[in-house]
C-alpha positions as CSV (number, residue, x, y, z in Angstrom):
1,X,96.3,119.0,115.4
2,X,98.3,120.0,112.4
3,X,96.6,121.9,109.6
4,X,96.5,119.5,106.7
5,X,96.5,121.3,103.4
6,X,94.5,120.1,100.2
7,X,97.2,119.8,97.0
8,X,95.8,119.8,94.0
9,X,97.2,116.6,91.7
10,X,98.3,118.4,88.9
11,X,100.9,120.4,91.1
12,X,102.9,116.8,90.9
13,X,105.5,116.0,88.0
14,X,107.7,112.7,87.5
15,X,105.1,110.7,89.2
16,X,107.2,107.2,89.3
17,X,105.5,103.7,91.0
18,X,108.0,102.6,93.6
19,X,106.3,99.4,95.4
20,X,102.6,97.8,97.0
21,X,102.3,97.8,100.9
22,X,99.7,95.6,101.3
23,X,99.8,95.4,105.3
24,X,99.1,99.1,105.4
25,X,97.1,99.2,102.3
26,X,98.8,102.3,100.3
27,X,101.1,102.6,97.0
28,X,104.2,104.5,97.1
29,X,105.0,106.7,94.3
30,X,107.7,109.1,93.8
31,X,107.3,112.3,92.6
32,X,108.3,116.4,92.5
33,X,105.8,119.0,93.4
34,X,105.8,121.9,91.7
35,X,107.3,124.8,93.3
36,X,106.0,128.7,93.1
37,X,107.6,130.5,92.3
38,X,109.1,129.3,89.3
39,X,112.8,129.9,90.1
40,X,113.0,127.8,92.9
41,X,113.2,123.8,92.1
42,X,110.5,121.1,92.5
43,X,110.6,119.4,95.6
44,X,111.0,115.8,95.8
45,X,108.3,114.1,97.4
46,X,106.7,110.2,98.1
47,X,102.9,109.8,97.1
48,X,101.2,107.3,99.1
49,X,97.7,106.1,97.6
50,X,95.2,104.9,99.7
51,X,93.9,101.4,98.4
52,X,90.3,102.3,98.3
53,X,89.6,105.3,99.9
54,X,87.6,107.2,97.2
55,X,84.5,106.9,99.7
56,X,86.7,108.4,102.7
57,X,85.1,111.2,104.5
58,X,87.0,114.4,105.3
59,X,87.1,113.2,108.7
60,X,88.1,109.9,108.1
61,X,90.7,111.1,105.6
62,X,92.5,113.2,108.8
63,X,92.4,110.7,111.3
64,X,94.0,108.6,108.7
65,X,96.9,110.9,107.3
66,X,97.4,111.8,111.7
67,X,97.6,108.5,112.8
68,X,100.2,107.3,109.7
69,X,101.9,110.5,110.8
70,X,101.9,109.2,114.9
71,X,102.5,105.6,113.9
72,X,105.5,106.4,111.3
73,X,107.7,108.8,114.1
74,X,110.2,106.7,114.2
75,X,111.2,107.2,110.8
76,X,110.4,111.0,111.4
77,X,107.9,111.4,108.8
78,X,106.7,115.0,107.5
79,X,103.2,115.0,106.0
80,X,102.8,118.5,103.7
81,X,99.2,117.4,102.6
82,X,96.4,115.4,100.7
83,X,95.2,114.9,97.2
84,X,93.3,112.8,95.0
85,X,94.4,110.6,92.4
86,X,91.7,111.9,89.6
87,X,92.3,108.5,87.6
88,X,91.5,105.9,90.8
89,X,89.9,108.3,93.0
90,X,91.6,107.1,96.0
91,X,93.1,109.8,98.3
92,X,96.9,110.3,98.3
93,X,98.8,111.4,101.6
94,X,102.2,113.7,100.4
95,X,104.9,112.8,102.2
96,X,108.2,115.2,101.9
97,X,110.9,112.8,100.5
98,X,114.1,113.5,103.1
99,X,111.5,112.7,106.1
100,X,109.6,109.5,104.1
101,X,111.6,107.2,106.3
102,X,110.8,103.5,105.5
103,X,108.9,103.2,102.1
C-alpha cells in the first residue's frame, strides 16, 4: 500500500468551494498547495472533505482515502495526502488537480 502523507492545512492557499457529492459524502474544493521551495509555483490541487469524519480513526481514514483511490481509476486519480479541516474537523483527502478526474 501507498505511503499516505499527513499535510498540514495551512500549506493550502486559494481554498475555493466547487460543489456537494452527496452519494459519496465529500465536498470538493479547489485549492494550491504551497510549494518549497519558494521559487517553484503552488501546485493546483482538489480538496475533498469528508462529511463527518472528525471521529475517523487512522485506520479508517486509510482504507477510506485507498479505496476512493481503487474505486476512482478510471478517472486515474493521484492521491498526494490527508489533512484536517481545523474549522469542521472533518478529514480532507488531497487530490492533485490534472489526475482529479470527475469532480
Amino acid at each position: 500500500m501507498k505511503k499516505i502523507l499527513w499535510i498540514p492545512y495551512n500549506n493550502f492557499n486559494d481554498i475555493t468551494y466547487i460543489n456537494e457529492i452527496n452519494e459519496d459524502g465529500y465536498l470538493n474544493y479547489s485549492a494550491r498547495l504551497k510549494s518549497k521551495p519558494k521559487r517553484i509555483k503552488d501546485i493546483k490541487i482538489i480538496l475533498k472533505e469528508l462529511i463527518n469524519s472528525e471521529k475517523m480513526t487512522q485506520e479508517d481514514l486509510k482504507l477510506t482515502a485507498v479505496e476512493f483511490e481503487y474505486n476512482d481509476k478510471r478517472n486515474v486519480t493521484e492521491i498526494l495526502g490527508i489533512s484536517q479541516n481545523p474549522i469542521t474537523l472533518n478529514y480532507v483527502i488531497v487530490v492533485d488537480f490534472l489526475f482529479s478526474g470527475q469532480l
